[in-house]
C-alpha positions as CSV (number, residue, x, y, z in Angstrom):
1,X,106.2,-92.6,-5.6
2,X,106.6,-90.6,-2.3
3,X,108.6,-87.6,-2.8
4,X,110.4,-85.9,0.4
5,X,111.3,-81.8,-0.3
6,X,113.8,-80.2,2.1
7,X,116.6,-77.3,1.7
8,X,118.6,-79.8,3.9
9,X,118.8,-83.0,2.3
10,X,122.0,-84.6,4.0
11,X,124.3,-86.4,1.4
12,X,127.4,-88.3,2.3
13,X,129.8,-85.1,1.9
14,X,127.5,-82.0,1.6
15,X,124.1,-80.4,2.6
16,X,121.6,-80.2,-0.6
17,X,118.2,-78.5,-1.2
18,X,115.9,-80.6,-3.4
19,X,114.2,-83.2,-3.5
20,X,114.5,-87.1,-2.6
21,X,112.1,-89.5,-4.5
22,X,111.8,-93.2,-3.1
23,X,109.1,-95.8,-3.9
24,X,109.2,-99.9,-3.3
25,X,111.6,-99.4,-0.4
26,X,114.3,-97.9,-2.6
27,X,115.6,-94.5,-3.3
28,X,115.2,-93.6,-6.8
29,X,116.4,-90.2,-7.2
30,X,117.7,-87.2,-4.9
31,X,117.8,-84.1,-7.4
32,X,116.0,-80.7,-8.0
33,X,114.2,-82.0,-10.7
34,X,110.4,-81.6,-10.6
35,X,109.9,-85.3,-11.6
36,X,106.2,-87.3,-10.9
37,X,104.7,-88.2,-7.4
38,X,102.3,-90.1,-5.7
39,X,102.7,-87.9,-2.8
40,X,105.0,-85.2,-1.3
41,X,106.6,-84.4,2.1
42,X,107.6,-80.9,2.5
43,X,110.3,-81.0,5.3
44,X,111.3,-77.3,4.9
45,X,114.2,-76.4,6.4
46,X,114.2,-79.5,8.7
47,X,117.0,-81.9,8.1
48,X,116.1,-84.9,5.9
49,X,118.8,-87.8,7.0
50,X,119.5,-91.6,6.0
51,X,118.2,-93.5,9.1
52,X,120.4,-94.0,12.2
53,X,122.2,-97.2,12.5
54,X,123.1,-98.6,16.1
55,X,125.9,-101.1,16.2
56,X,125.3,-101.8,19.5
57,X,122.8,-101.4,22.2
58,X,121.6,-103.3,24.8
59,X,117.8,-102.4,24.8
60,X,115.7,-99.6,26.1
61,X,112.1,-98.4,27.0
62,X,112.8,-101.1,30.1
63,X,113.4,-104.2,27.5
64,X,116.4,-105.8,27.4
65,X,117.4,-107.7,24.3
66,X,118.6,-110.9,25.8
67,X,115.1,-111.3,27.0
68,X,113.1,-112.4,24.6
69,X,111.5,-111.7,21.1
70,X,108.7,-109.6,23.1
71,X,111.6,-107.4,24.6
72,X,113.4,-107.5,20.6
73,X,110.1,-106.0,19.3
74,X,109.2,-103.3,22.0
75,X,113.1,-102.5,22.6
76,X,113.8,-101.8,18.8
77,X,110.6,-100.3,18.3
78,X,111.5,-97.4,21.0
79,X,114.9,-96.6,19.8
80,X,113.0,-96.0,16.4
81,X,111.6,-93.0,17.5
82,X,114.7,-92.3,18.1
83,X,115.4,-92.3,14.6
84,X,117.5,-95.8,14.6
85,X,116.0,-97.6,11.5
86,X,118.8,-100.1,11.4
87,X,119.5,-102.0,14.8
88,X,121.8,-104.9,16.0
89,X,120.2,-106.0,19.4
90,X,123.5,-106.8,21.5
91,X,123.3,-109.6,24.3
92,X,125.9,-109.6,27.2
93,X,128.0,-112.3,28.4
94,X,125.7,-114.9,29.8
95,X,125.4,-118.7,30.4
96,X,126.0,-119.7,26.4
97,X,122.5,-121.4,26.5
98,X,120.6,-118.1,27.3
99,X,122.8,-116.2,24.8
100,X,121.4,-119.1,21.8
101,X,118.1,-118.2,23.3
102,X,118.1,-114.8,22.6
103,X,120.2,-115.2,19.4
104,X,116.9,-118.0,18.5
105,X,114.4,-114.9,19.5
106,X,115.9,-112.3,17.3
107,X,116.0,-114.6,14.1
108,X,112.0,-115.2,14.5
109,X,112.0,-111.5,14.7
110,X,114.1,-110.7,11.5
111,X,111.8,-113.7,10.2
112,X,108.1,-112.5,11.0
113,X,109.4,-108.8,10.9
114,X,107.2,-108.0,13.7
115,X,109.9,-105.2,14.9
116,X,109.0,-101.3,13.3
117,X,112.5,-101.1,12.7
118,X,115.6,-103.6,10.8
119,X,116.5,-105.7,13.0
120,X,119.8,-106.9,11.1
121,X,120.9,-109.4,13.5
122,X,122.5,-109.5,16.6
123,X,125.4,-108.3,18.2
124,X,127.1,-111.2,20.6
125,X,129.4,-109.3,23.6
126,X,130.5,-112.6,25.0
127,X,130.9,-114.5,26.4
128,X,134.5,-114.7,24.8
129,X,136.1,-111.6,26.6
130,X,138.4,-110.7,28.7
131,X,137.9,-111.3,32.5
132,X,140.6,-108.2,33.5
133,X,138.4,-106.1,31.1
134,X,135.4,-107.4,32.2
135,X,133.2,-104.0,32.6
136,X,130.0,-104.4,33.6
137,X,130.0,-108.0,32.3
138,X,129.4,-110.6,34.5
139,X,133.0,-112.4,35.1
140,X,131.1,-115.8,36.2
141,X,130.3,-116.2,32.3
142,X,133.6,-115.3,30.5
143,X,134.9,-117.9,28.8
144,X,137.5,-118.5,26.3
145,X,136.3,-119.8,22.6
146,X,134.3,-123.0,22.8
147,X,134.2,-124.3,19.4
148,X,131.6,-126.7,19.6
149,X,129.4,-124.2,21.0
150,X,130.1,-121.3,18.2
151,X,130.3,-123.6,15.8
152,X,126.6,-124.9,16.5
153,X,125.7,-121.4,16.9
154,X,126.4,-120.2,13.8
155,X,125.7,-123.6,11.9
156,X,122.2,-122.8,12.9
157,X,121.7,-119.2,13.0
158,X,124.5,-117.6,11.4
159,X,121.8,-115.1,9.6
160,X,120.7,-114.0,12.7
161,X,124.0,-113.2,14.3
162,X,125.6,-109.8,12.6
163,X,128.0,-109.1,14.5
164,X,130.4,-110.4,17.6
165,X,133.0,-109.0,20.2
166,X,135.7,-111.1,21.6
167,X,138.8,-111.1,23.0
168,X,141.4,-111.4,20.9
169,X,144.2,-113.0,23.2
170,X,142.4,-116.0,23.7
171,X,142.1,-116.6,20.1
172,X,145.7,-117.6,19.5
173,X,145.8,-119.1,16.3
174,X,142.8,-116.5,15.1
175,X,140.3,-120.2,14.6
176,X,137.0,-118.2,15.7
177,X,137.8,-114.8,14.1
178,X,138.4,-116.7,10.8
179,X,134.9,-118.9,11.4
180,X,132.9,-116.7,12.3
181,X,134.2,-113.9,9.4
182,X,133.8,-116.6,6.6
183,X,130.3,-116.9,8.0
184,X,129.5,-113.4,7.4
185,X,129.6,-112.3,10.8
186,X,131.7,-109.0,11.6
187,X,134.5,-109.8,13.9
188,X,135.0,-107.1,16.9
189,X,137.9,-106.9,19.4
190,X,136.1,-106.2,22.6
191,X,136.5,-106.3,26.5
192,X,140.3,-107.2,25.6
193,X,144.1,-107.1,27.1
194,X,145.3,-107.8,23.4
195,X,148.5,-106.7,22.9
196,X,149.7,-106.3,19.1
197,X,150.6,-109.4,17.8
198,X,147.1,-110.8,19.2
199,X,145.3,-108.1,17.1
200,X,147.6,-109.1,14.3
201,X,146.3,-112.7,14.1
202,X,142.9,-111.3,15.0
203,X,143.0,-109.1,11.8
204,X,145.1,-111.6,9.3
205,X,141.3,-114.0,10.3
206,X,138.9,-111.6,9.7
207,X,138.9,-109.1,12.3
208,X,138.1,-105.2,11.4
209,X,136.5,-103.7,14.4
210,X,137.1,-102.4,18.0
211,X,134.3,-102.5,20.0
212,X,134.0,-99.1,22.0
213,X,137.3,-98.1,21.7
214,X,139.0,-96.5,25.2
215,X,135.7,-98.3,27.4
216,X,137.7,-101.8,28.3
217,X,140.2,-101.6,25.6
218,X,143.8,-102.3,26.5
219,X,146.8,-100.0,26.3
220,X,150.5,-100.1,26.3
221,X,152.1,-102.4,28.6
222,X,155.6,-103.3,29.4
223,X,157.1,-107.1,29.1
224,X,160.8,-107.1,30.7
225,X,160.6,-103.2,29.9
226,X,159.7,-103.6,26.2
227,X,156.6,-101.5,25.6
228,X,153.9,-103.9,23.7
229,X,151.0,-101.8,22.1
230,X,147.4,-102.3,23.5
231,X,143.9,-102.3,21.5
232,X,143.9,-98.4,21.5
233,X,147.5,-97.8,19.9
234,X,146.8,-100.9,17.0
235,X,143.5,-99.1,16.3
236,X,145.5,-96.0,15.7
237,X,148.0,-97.6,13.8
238,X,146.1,-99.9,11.8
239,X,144.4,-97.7,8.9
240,X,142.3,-100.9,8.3
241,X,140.6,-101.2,11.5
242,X,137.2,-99.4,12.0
243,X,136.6,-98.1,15.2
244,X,133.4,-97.8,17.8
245,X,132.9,-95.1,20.2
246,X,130.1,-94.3,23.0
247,X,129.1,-90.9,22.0
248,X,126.9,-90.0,24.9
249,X,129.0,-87.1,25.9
250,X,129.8,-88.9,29.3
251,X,131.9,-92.2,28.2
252,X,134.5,-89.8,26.3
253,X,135.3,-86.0,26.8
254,X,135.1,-84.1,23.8
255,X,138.5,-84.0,23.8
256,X,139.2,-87.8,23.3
257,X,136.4,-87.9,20.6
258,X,138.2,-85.5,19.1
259,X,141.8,-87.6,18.9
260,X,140.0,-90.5,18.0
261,X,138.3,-89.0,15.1
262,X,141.7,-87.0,14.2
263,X,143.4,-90.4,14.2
264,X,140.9,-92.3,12.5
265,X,138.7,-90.1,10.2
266,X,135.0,-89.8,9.9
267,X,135.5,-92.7,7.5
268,X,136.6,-95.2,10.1
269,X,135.2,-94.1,13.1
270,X,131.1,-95.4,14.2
271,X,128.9,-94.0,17.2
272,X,127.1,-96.3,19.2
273,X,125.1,-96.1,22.2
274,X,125.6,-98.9,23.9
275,X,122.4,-98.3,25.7
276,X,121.3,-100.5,28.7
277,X,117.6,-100.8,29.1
278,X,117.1,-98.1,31.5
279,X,117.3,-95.7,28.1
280,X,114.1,-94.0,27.9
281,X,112.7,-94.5,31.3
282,X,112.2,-92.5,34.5
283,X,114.6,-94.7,36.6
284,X,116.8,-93.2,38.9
285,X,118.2,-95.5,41.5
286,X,118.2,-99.7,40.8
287,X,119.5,-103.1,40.4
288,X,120.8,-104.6,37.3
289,X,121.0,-109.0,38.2
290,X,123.1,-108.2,41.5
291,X,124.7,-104.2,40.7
292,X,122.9,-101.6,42.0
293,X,123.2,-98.2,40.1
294,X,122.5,-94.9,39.5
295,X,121.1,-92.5,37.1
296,X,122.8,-88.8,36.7
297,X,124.5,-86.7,35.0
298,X,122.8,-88.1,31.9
299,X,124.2,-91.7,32.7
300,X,124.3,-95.1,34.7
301,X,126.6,-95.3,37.6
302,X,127.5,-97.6,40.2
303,X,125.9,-96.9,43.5
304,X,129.2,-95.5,45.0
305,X,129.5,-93.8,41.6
306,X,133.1,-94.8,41.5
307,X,132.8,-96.0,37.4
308,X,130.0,-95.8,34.7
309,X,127.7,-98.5,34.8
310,X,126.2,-98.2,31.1
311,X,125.3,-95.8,28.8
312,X,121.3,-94.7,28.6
313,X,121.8,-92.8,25.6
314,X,119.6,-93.0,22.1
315,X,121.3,-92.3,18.7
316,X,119.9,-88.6,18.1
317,X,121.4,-88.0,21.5
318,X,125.2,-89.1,20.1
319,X,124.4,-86.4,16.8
320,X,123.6,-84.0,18.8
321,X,126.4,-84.5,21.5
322,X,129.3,-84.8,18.0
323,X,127.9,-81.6,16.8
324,X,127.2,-79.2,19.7
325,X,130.1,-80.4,22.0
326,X,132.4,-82.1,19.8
327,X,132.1,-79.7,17.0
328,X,131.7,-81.7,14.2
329,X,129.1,-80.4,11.2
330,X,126.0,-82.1,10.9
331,X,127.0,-83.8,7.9
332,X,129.8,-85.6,9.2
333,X,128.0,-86.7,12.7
334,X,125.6,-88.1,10.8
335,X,128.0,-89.9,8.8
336,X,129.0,-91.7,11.7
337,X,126.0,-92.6,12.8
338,X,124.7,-93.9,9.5
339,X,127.5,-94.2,6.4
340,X,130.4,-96.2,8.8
341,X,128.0,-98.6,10.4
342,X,126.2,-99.5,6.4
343,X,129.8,-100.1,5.3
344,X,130.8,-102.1,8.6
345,X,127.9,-104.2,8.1
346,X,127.9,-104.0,4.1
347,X,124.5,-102.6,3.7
348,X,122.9,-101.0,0.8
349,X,121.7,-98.1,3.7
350,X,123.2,-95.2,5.0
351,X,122.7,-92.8,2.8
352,X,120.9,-90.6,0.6
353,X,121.4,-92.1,-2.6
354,X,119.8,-93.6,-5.7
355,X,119.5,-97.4,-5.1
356,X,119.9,-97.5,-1.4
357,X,117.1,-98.7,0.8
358,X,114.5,-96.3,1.8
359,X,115.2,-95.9,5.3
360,X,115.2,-92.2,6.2
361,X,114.1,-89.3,8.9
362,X,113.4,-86.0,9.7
363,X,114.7,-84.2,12.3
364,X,114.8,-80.2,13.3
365,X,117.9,-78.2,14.2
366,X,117.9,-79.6,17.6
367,X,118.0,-83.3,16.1
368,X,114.2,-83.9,17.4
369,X,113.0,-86.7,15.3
370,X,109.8,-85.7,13.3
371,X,109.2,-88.8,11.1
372,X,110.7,-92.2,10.6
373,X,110.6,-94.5,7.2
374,X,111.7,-97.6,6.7
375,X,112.2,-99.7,3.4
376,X,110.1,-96.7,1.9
377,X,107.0,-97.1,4.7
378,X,106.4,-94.4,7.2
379,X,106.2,-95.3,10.7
C-alpha cells in the first residue's frame, strides 16, 4: 500500500488536504484517515493530480506516431514526463495502407506494453476529412468513407483504434459513424464543412465529439440567403456534444477559450495538444514531408508565417496556459485535462477517487511535473 500525503490533493470539484492510498493499480481511499502503508509520499504543498489525458497528439521528442511502434514507445514515453499517463497516438491523413500500419504498430504496443505510459489506442485524423478544411493535412490523401477499407480496419484492430475524426458531410446516411460507434470507437467531427443536418445524422449514428473545435471547423453559411449552422454553432447548440480545444495559448485567445468554456461547461469541454513531433525539441526552422515551417512564439508556423502549422505544446503546458491566462482554477483546468477525456473515452481514470486506476502526478505551483505513476507504479 503506497500512500501519497499532500494539502492539495485535487478532487473532481474541490482542493483537499489528506491523504490518497493506492495499491494493485487502484485507488483505494483518498481521506485524512491515518490508515496502514507500505510506504508514504509526502508531496507537501505540491499539487497531487489524476494523470493527464491527451486525446490527441501527434508525437513528440522528434517521433512521430504514424511511424512505427519504436516512434509509439519513445513518443508516449516523453509526453509522460509531461505528466500525460493516458495517451491516444493520432495518425494524419495518409495513404490508408500506411495509416493500418501504424494503427498494426500501436496495437503490439498496447499488447507488449512496452510504452511508460497507457497507450489506449489510437486516434485516426483521416483520411475521411474534408478537403476545404484540409489544414495541415495532406489533400492528396482525403478520401470520402471507403467501407471495405474501415470495415477491415476495424474487423481486425478495432481494440486498437480509440478514437476517429471524420467529416461528417460525406457520411450521408451516418453508415461509418454508426460502425465504427457500435465498435467502440469514439466518433469525432473533424476537418469538416458540416452544416447542421450533417451533424444531425452524424450524432443520431453515434457521433459525440468535435475534434478541435474553431481549428478547421465550419461556420455559418448561406444557401439562397438561408443561414445554415456550421460545426461551431451545432457544438454550441447541442448540449450532448463534447467538445476539443488546442489549449496552447496560441491556437485560441483567451478570449475564445473563454466563450467556448462559457457555452459548453467544464463538463463538456477537453484540452488537447495536438502536438506535432517537433514538441520537445530544439528545432527552429524545417520541413514537415514537403511544408517548411517555423518555430516561435511558442508554436509551428508556415515559413511565410501566414497560418499555424501545428501545435508543439505538452499537456502541463495547456494547465498552465487555462489557469494563468485563461483564468480558470486549478481544479477545473485539470478537469479538462483529465475528468472530460476519462468520460469521452469511458475510463475508470481521471480522477482522484476510490476504485479508479492509479494513474497520478505531482506537480508544483508552476505545474512542473515532479513524479508520474501509472496503474499504481512510479515511473
Amino acid at each position: 500500500m503506497i500512500r501519497i500525503k499532500s494539502e492539495n490533493i485535487i478532487l473532481k470539484d474541490r482542493l483537499f488536504d489528506g491523504f490518497v492510498y493506492f495499491e494493485d493499480g487502484i485507488i483505494k481511499e483518498v481521506t485524512n484517515k491515518d490508515l496502514p502503508f507500505d510506504k508514504e509520499i509526502d508531496a507537501g504543498k505540491d499539487y497531487v493530480s489524476p494523470g493527464f489525458i491527451d486525446l490527441h497528439t501527434h508525437g513528440g521528442a522528434g517521433f512521430d506516431f504514424i511511424n512505427g511502434e519504436e516512434d509509439v514507445i519513445k513518443g508516449s514515453d516523453f509526453h509522460l514526463t509531461h505528466g500525460t499517463t493516458s495517451i491516444l497516438p493520432t495518425i494524419s491523413a495518409a495513404p490508408f495502407e500506411k495509416m493500418a500500419k501504424a494503427v498494426i504498430a500501436v496495437d503490439k504496443v498496447m499488447k507488449d506494453k512496452s510504452s511508460k505510459a497507457n497507450i489506449i489506442g489510437a486516434h485516426l485524423e483521416g483520411p475521411y476529412l474534408s478537403k476545404d478544411q484540409c489544414g495541415a493535412q495532406c489533400t492528396d490523401f482525403i478520401t470520402n468513407p471507403k467501407k471495405d477499407e474501415y470495415e477491415n480496419l476495424v474487423n481486425n484492430y478495432k481494440d486498437a483504434v480509440a478514437r476517429w475524426s471524420y467529416a461528417p458531410e460525406n457520411d450521408k446516411d451516418g453508415e461509418f459513424a454508426k460502425f465504427i460507434t457500435e465498435n467502440g470507437i469514439v466518433a469525432s467531427a473533424g476537418h469538416t464543412n458540416a452544416i447542421y443536418d450533417d451533424m444531425k445524422v452524424g450524432m443520431e449514428n453515434g457521433l459525440n465529439l468535435v475534434t478541435h473545435l474553431f481549428s478547421c471547423t465550419s461556420t455559418i453559411t448561406r444557401d439562397k440567403g438561408f443561414r445554415r449552422l456550421g460545426v461551431i454553432e451545432t457544438a454550441f447548440l447541442e448540449d450532448d456534444l463534447y467538445v476539443e480545444i488546442i489549449a496552447d495559448g496560441k491556437h485560441l485567445p483567451p478570449e475564445l477559450i473563454k466563450l467556448i468554456i462559457k457555452n459548453k461547461g467544464i463538463e463538456k469541454t477537453a484540452l488537447v495538444t495536438d502536438s506535432l513531433s517537433l514538441a520537445g525539441t530544439d528545432a527552429k526552422q524545417g520541413k514537415m514531408v514537403d511544408t517548411e515551417y517555423i518555430i516561435e512564439d511558442g508554436v509551428c508556423k508556415l515559413l511565410d508565417r501566414s497560418a499555424f502549422a501545428g501545435s508543439i505544446a505538452t499537456s502541463d503546458r495547456l494547465v498552465r496556459v487555462i489557469r494563468d491566462e485563461v483564468g480558470f482554477d486549478i481544479v477545473s483546468a485539470v478537469y479538462m485535462m483529465t475528468k472530460v477525456p476519462a468520460n469521452i473515452l469511458g475510463l475508470k481514470k481521471g480522477e482522484i477517487k476510490e476504485s479508479c486506476d492509479a494513474d497520478i502526478i505531482i506537480f508544483d505551483k508552476d505545474i512542473n511535473v515532479k513524479k508520474v505513476f501509472v496503474m499504481g507504479s512510479e515511473k
